[in-house]
C-alpha positions in Angstrom: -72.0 111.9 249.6 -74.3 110.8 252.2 -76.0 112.5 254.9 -75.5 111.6 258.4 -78.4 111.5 261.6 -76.8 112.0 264.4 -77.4 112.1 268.2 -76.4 115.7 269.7 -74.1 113.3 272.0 -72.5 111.8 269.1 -72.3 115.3 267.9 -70.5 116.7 271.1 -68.3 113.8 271.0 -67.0 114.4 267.7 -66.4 118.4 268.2 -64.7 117.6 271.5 -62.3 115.0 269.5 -61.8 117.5 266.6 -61.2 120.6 268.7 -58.3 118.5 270.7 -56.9 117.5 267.5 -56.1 120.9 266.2 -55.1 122.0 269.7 -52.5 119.3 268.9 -51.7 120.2 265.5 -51.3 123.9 267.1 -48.8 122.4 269.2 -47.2 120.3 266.6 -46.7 123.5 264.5 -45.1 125.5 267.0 -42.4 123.0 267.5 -41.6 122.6 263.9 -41.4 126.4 263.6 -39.0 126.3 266.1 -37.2 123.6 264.5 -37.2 125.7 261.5 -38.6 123.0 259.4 -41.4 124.0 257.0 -45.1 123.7 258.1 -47.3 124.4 255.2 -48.7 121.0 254.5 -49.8 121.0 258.6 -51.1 124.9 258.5 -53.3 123.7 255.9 -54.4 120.7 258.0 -54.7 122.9 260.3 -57.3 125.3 258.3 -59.0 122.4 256.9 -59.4 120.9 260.5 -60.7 124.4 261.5 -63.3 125.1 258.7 -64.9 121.5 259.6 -65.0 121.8 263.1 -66.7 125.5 262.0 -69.1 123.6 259.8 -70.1 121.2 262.5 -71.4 124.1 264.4 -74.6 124.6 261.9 -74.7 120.7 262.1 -78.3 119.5 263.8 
């Protein structure tokens, strides 16, 4: 693993561009509940997505 220096723009950037992804995969899960299709693979992208985007806020 290696650590990252980042810019707090860079930072910003990449919170902004996570937090629309899981609005998406919100979205994207909605629909395939109402499509009755299953969505536990996506729910747990979905977590995942959201535990790093929660980790990014202790990010410097």
């Amino acid at each position: 693993m290696k650590t990252l220096k980042l810019t707090e723009t860079e930072l910003v950037s990449i919170k902004v561009a996570l937090y629309s992804h899981i609005q998406q995969m919100r979205k994207d899960i909605e629909q395939a509940k109402r499509e009755g299709k299953d969505t536990s693979f996506q729910e747990q992208a979905l977590q995942d997505a959201q535990q790093a985007f929660e980790a990014l806020s202790f990010a410097q």
